[in-house]
DOVEX-141720 format. One record per residue: z, x, y of N, C-alpha, C in turn; residue in one letter. Coordinates in steps of 0.02 Angstrom, whole numbers, padded with zeros to 5 digits, always signed. Example, Ala and Ser with C-alpha at 12.3 -4.5 7.8 and 13.67 -1.06 7.14 Angstrom:
+00390+00660-00284+00390+00615-00225+00390+00660-00165a+00354+00642-00112+00357+00684-00053+00394+00645+00002s
# end
This chain:
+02610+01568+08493+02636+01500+08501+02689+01500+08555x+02667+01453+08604+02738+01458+08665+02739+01361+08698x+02823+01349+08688+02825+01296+08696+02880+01279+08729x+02899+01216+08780+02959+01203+08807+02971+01144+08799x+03047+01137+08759+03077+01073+08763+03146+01074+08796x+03180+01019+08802+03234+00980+08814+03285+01005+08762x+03347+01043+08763+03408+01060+08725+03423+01020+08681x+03437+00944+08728+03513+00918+08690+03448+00880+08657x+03380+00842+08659+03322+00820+08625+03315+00837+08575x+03307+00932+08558+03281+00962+08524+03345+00964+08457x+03413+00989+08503+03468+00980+08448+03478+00903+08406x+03478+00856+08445+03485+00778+08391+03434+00783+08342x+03357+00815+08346+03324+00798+08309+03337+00860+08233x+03334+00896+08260+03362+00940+08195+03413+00943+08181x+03466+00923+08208+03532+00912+08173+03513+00855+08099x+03460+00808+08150+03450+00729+08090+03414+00765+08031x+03372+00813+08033+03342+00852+07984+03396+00909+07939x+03432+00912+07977+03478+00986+07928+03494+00948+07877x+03533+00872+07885+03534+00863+07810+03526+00833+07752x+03462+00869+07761+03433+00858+07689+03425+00933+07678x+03440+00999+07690+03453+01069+07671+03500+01073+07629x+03505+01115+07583+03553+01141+07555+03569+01199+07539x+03629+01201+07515+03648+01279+07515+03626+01330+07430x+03624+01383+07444+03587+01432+07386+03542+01390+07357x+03491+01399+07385+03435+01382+07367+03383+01418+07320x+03364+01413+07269+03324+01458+07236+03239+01491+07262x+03231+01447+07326+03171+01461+07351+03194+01477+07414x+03204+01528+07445+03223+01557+07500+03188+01501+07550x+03120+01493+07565+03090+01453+07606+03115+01414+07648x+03147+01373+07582+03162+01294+07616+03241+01307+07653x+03245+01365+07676+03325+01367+07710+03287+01374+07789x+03212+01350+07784+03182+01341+07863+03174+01278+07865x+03160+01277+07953+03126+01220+07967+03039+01266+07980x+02999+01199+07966+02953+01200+07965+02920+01181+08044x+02897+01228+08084+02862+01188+08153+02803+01190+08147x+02759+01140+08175+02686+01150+08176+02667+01117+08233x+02635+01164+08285+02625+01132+08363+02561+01121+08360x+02543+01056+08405+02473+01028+08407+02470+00991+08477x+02435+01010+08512+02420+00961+08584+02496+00924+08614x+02509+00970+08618+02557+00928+08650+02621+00917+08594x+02614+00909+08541+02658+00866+08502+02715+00941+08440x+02756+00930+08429+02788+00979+08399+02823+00960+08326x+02789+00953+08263+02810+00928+08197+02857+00964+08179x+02929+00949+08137+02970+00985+08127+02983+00965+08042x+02982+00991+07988+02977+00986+07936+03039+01042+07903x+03093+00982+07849+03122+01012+07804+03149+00981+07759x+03154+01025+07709+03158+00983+07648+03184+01030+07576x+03201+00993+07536+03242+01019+07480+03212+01003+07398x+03134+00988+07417+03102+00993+07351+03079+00927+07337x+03126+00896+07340+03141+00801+07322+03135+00760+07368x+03157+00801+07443+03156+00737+07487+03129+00789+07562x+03088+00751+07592+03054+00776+07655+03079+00741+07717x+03087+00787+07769+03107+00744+07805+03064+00762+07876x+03031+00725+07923+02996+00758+07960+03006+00715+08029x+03009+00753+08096+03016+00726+08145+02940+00761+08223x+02946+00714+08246+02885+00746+08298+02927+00717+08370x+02909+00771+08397+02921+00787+08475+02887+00807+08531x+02890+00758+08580+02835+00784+08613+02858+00860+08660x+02824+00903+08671+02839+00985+08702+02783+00989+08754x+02829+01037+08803+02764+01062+08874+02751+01107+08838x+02658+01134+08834+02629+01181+08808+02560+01193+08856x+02569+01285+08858+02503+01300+08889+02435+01293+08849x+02410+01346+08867+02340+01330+08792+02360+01359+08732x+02378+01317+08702+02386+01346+08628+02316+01390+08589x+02349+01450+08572+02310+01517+08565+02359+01545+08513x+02309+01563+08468+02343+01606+08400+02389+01556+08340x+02460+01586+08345+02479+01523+08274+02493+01468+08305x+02499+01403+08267+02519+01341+08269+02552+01328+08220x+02593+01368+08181+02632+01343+08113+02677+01430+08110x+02754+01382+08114+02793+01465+08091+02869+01431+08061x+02879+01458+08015+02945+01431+07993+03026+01472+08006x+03054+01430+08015+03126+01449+08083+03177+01445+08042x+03219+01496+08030+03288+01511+07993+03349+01452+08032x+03340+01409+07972+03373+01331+08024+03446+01350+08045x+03486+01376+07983+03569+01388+08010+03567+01436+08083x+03541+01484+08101+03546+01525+08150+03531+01473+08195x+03485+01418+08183+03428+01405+08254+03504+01364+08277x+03513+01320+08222+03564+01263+08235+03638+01269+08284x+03647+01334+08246+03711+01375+08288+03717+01390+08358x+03627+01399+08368+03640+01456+08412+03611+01345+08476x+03593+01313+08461+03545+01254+08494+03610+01186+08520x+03652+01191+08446+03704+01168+08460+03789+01158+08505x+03751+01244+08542+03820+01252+08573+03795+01261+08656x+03720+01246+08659+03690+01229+08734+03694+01189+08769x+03696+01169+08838+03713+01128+08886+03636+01111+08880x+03611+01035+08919+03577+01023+08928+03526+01059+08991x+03466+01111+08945+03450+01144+08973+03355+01160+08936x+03311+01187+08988+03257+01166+08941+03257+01236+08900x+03226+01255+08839+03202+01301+08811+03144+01325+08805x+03120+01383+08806+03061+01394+08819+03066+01448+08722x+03005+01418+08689+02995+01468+08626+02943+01493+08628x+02939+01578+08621+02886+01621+08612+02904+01623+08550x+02815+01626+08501+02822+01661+08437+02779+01725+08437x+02802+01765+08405+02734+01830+08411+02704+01804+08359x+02605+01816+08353+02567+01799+08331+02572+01856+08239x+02588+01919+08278+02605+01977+08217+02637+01975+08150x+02699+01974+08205+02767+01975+08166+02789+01934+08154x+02788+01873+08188+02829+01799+08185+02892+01810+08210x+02907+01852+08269+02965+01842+08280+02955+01797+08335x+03042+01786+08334+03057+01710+08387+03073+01714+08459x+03065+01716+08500+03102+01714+08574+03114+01675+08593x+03202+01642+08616+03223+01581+08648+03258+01607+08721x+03201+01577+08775+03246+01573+08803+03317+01526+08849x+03361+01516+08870+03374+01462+08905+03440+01475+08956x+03375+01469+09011+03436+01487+09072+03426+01574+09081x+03491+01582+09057+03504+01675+09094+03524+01678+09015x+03498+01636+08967+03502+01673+08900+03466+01668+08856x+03450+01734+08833+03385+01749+08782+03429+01787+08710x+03378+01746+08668+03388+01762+08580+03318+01754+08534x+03351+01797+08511+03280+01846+08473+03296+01830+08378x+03247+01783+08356+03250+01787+08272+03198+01785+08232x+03229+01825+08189+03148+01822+08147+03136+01766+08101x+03072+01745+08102+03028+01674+08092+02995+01706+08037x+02967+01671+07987+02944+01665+07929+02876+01645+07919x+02833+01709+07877+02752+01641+07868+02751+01602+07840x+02736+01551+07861+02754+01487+07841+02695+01449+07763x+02639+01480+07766+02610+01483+07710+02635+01471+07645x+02712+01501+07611+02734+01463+07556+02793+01399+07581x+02773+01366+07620+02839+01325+07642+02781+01242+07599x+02831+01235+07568+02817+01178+07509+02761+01106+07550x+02707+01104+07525+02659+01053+07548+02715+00983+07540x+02691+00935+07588+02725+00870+07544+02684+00806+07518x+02680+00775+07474+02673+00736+07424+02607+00691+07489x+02565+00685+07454+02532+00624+07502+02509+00573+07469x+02511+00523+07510+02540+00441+07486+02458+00408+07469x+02449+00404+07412+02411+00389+07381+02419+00329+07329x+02360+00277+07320+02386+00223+07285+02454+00196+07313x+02494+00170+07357+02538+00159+07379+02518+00084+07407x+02587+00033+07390+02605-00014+07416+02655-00008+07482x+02635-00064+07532+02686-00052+07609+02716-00115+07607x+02777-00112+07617+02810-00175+07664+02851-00137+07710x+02832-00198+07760+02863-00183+07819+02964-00216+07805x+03010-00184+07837+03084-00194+07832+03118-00188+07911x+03149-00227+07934+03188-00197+07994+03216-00160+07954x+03266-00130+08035+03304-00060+08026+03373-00104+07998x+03386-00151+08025+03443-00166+08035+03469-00207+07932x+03408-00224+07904+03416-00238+07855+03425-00177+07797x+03408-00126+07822+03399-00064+07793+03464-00022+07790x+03510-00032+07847+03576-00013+07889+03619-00050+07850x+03607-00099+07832+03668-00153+07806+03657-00150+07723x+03595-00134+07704+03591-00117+07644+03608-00073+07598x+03604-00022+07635+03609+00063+07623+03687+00045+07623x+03722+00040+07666+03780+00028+07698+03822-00001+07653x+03818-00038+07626+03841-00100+07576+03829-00062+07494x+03787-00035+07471+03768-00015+07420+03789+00049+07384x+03784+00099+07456+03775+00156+07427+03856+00205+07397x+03916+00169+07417+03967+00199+07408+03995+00205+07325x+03959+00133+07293+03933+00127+07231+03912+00153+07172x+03868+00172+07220+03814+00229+07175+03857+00273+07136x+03826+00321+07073+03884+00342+07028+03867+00437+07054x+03897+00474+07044+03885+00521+07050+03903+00572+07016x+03887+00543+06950+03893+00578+06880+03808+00596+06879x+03803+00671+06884+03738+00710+06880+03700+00683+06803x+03742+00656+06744+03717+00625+06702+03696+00576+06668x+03705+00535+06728+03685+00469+06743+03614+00476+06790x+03578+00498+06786+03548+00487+06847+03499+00450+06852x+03493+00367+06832+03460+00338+06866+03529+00277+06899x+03583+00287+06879+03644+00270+06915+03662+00309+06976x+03634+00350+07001+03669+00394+07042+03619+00372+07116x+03541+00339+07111+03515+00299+07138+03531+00231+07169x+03479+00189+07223+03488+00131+07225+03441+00100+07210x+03438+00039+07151+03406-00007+07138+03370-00045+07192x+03289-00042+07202+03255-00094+07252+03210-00138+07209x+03242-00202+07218+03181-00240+07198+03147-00298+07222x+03100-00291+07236+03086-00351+07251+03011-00395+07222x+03046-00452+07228+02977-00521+07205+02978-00567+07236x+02940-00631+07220+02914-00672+07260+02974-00716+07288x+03049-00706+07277+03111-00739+07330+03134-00707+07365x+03159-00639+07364+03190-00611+07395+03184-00523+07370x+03210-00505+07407+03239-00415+07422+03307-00408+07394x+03316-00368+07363+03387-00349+07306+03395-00264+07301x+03437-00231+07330+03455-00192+07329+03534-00181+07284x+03537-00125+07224+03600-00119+07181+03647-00040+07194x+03694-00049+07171+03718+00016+07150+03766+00015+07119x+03764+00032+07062+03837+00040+07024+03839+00108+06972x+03926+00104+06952+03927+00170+06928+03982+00151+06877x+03975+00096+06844+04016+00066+06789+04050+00051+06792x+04085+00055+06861+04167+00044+06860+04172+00002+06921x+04115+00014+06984+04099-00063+07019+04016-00062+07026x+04023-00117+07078+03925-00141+07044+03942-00188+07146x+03878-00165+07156+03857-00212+07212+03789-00199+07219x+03783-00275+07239+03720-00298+07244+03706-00346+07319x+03656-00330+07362+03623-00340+07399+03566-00379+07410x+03564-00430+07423+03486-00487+07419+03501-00496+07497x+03420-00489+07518+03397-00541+07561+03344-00597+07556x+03342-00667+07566+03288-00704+07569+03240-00683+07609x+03234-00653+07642+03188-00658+07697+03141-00607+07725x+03136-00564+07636+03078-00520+07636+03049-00515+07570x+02980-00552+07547+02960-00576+07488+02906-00525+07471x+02877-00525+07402+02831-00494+07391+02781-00527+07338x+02716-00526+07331+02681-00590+07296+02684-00542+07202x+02691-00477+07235+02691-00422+07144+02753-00418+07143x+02794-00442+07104+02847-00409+07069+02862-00340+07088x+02903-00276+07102+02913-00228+07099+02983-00211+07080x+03001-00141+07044+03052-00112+07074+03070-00055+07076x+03106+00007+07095+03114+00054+07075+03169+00099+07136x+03176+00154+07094+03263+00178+07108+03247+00242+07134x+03285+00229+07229+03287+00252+07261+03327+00333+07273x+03346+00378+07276+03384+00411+07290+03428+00410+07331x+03497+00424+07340+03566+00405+07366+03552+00439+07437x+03545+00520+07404+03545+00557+07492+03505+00539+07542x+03416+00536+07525+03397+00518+07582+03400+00456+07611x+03418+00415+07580+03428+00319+07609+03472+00342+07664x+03527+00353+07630+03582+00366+07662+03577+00411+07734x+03541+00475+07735+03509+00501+07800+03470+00462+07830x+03429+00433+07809+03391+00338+07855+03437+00321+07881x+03481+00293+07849+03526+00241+07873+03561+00266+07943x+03595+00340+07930+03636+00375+07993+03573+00370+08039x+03517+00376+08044+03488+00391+08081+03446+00335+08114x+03446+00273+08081+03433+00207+08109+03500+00190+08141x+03532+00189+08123+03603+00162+08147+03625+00218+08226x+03606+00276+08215+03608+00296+08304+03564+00271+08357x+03503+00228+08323+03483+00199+08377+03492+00126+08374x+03511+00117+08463+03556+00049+08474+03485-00013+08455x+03413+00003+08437+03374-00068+08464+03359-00066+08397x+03326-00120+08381+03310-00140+08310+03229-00123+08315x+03212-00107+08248+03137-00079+08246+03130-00061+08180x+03051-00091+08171+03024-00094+08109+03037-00028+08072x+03030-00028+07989+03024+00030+07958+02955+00009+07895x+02924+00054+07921+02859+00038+07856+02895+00105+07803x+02908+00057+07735+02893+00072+07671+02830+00078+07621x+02807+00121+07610+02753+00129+07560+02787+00194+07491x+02767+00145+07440+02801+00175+07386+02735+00171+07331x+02723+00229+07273+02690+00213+07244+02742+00222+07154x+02704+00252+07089+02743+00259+07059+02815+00330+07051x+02787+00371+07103+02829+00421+07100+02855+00443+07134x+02848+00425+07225+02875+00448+07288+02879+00352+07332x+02930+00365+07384+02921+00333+07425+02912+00368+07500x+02883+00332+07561+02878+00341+07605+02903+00303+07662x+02950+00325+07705+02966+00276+07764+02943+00318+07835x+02929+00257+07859+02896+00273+07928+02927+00242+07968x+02960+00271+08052+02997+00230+08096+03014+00292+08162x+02984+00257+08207+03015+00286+08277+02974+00349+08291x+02991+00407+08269+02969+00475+08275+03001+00518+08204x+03003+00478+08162+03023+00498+08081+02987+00474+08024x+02954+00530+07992+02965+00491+07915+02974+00527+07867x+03015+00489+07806+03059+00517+07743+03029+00506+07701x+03001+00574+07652+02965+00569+07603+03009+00568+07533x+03022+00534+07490+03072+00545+07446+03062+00536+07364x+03070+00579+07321+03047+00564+07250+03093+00518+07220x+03030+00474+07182+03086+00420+07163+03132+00437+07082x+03162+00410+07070+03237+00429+07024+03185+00396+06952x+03187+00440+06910+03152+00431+06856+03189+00406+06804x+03185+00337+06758+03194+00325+06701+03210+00238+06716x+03252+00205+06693+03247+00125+06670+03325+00120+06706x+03320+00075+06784+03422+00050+06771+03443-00003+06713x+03487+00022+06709+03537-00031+06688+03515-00081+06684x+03543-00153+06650+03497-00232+06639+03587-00255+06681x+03575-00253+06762+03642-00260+06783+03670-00328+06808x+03634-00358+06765+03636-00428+06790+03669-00452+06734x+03683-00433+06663+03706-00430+06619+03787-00406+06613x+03798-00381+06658+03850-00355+06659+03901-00413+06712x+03876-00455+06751+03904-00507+06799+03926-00566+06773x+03981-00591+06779+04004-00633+06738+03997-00704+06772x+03961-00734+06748+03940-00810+06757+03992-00866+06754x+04040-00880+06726+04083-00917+06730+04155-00877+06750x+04152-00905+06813+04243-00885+06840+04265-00932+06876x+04322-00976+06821+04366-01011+06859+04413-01010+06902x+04423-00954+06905+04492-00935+06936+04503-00898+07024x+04488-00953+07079+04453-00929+07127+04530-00896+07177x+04512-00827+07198+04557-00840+07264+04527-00814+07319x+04539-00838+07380+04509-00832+07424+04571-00805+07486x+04572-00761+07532+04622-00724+07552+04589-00684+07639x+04631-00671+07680+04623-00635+07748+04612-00565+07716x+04534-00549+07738+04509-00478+07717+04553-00426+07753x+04572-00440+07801+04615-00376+07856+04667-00394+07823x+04718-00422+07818+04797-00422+07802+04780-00401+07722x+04727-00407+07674+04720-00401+07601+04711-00337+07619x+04665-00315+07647+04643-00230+07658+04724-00183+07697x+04738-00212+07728+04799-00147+07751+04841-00171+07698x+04866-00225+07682+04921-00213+07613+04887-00145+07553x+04822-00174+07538+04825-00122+07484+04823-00053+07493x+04807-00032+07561+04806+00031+07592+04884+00069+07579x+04925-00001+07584+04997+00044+07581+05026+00024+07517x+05017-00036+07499+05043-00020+07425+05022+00025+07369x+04951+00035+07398+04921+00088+07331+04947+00156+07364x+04998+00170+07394+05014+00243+07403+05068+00250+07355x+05088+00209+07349+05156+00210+07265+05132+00204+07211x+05051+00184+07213+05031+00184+07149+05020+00229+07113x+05000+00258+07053+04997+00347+07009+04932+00345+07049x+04951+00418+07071+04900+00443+07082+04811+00480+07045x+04839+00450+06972+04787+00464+06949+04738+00412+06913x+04780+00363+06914+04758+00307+06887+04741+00254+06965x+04765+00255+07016+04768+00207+07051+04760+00129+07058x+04815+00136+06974+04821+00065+06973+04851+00025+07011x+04851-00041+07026+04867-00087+07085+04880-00151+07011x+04928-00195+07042+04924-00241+06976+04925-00331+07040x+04894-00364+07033+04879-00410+07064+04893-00495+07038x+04961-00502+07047+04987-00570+07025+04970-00635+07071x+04963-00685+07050+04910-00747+07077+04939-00808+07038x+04988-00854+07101+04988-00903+07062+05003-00959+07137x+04975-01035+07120+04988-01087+07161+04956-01041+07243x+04974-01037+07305+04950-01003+07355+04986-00941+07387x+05008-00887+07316+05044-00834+07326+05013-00777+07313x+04990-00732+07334+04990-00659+07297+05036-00600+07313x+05021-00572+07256+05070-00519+07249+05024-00462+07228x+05046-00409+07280+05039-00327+07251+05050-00298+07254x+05072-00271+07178+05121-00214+07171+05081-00160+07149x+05138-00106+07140+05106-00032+07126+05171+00029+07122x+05176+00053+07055+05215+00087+07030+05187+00170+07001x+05243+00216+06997+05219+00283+06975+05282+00306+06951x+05308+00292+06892+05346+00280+06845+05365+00360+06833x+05316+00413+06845+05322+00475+06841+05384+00496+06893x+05369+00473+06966+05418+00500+07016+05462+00431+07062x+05479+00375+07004+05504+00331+07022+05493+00292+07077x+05433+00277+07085+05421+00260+07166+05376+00182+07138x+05393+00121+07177+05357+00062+07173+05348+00037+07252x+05281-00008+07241+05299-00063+07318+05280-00113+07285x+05294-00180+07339+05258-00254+07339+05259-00278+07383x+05203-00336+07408+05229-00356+07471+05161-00413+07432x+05204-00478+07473+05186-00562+07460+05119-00559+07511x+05090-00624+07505+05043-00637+07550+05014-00694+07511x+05004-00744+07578+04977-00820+07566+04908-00805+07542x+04872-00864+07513+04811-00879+07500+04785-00911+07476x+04738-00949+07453+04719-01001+07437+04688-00990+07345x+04708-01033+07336+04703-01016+07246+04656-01086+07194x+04640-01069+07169+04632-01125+07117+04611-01103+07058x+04641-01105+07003+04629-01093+06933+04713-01083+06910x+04718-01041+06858+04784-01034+06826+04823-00971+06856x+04897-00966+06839+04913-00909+06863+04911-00856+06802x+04889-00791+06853+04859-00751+06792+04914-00675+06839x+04882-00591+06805+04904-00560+06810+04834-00506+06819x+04802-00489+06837+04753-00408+06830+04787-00372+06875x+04743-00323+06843+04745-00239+06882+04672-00225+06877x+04679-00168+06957+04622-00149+06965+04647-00075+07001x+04591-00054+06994+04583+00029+07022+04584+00027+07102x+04634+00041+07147+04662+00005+07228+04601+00063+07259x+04574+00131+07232+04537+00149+07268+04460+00103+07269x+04439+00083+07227+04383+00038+07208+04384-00010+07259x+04435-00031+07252+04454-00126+07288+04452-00099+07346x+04480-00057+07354+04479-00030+07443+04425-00039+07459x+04380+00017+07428+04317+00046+07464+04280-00036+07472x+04256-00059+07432+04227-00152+07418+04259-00201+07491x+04316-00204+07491+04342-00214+07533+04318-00217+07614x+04325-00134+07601+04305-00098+07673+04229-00129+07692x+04200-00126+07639+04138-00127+07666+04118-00217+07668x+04138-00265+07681+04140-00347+07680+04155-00345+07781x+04125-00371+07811+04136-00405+07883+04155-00462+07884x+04170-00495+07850+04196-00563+07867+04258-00557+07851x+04292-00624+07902+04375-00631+07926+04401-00648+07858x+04364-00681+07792+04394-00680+07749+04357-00689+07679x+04382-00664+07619+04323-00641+07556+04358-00686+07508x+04317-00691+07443+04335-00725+07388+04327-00691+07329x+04384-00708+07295+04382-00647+07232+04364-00699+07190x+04347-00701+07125+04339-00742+07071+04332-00714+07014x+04392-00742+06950+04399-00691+06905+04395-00751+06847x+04406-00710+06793+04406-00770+06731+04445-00758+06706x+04482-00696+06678+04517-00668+06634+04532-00604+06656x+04596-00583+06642+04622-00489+06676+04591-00449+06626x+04549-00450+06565+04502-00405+06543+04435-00398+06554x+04419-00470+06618+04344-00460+06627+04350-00445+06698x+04298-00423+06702+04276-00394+06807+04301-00462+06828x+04310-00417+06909+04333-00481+06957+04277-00450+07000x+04251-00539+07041+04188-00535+07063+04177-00552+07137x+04184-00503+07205+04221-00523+07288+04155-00522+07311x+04150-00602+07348+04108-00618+07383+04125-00608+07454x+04091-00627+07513+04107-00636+07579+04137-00700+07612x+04164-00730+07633+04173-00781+07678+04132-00801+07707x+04095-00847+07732+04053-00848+07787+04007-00938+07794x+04023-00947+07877+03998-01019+07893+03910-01035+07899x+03902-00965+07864+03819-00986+07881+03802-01006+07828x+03748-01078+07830+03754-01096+07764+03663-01075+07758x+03632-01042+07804+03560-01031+07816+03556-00961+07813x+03603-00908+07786+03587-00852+07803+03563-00809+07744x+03498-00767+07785+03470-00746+07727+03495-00674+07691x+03569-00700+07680+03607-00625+07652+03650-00653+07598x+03645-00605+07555+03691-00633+07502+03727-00557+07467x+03776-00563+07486+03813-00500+07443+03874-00526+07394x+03859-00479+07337+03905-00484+07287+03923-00411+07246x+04012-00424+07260+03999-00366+07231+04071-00354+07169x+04062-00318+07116+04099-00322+07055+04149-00274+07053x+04201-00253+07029+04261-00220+07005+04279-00245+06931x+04269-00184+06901+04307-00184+06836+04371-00175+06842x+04411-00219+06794+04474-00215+06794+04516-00153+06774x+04609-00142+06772+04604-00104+06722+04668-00124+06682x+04695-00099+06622+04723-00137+06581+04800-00119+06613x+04836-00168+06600+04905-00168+06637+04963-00152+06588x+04988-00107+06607+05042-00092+06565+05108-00152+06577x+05125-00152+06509+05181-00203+06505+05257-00202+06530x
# end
């Protein structure tokens, strides 16, 4: 097998593949990448049991003679691919031994390659439903959802993201009991009912990897009952889906909240950045006073005598009340809202408070909502 590509080409694409590798692995194998050269074209395959990840490249090749499949000790390759100038590479494999020859430039490296024969088949998509998704709905979804997600190994159909969709809209979830966001779009329907729960890591590797490219472009989804499949660009992610029943999380959202405030997401976001540095550090309670068009937030650690507060206008309507909430939670929720300004809506300081977005579009097919549990306020 002898092939030449492009350095800095060859490094983006397996860097986007390393991670989904992991470390001590019980099957030696999968600490490769998988290559398999064909006419021209160069498949690169790796994966961690659960989730596949595969990329194709096109390579200059003479007549391909002898192997077309050898699997490549990825940490060495990465080390040694990552610290090259843009320069082409030329790979010999011996047909024998499987060893590797790189050369590039006035430098040559020599590693030994693997038969690739036990390197794990992947799942093929059978009985499978497709919808098509932009990238960009996929980016904002993932994006919005996934910080959510719980990552208690004993939770695990919480540790997923909820996809569902039916005949109004697309709904993407994630929560981990302590906040909850949820993701709808109008403007990708399905005539069957569906739903089912995605895995955190590989969305999340989609997402980095839609989001480095600047143009927008389709992603075909095909999912059946036990894997999903995405297809896009010169990638696709094979991924097992998260087994058992979510949550009924719509049950958990509180339907009547009188008590609206509505507030500047940037001046709300850097206050709590610095008032929650006085808050205990183990609790990161924040306590949030609301009355007429005032707020207040404070934050105390009674252990090493340290408090802050600092005022800030806003627009109010309901009663004046008192909660607390967890300032790392509110942060992260926060962080992740783009608009110049959000709306909290609460009912009571023992039930969730519920932060919407701001926004003048009264046609847009996005709807995010997302929840914070409170926490109880010391007197």
């Amino acid at each position: 097998m002898k092939f030449i590509i492009n350095s800095l080409l060859f490094s983006k694409q397996i860097q986007s593949l390393s991670g989904v590798l992991t470390n001590n692995n019980t099957v030696p194998i999968i600490n490769c990448f998988h290559f398999h050269l064909d006419d021209g074209m160069l498949t690169i395959r790796a994966t961690d049991l659960e989730t596949t990840l595969i990329s194709k490249i096109e390579v200059e090749t003479g007549n391909i003679t002898g192997l077309t499949d050898i699997a490549v000790p990825s940490k060495l390759l990465l080390d040694i691919v990552k610290s090259l100038d843009d320069v082409p590479l030329t790979f010999n494999v011996d047909d024998s031994t499987y060893a590797i020859s790189i050369v590039s430039g006035e430098g040559k490296y020599r590693l030994a390659g693997k038969n690739p024969e036990t390197f794990p088949s992947m799942p093929e998509p059978r009985d499978t439903t497709s919808i098509t998704l932009s990238s960009s709905l996929l980016v904002n979804a993932v994006s919005k959802t996934a910080f959510a997600a719980s990552t208690d190994e004993l939770r695990q159909q919480m540790s997923g993201i909820l996809c569902e969709i039916n005949t109004e809209h697309i709904t993407f979830v994630a929560t981990d009991a302590h906040k909850l966001v949820r993701y709808r779009r109008n403007d990708v329907k399905s005539d069957t009912p569906v739903s089912f729960i995605l895995p955190r890591k590989p969305v999340v590797m989609m997402r980095n990897i839609l989001a480095s490219h600047k143009e927008e472009m389709d992603v075909q989804l095909d999912y059946n009952n036990t894997n999903a499949f995405f297809t896009f660009d010169n990638f696709n992610i094979i991924c097992r889906l998260v087994e058992g029943r979510y949550p009924n999380y719509d049950a958990a959202i509180p339907k009547e909240n009188p008590n609206k405030l509505t507030i500047d997401r940037n001046s709300f976001l850097n206050t709590l950045r610095r008032v929650s540095l006085f808050a205990n550090q183990a609790s990161h309670q924040i306590r949030l006073s609301i009355q007429a068009n005032e707020l207040v937030v404070s934050a105390e650690d009674l252990e090493f005598s340290n408090d802050a507060s600092e005022k800030l206008p806003c627009q109010y309507e309901g009663d004046p009340m008192e909660i607390g909430f967890n300032a790392k939670f509110l942060t992260e929720m926060v962080s992740n809202i783009d608009t110049e300004q959000i709306l909290i809506e609460m009912s009571h300081p023992s039930r969730a408070g519920i932060i919407f977005p701001v926004t003048d579009e009264q046609d847009s097919p996005e709807d995010i909502l997302m929840l914070v549990m409170p926490v109880m306020l010391a007197n």
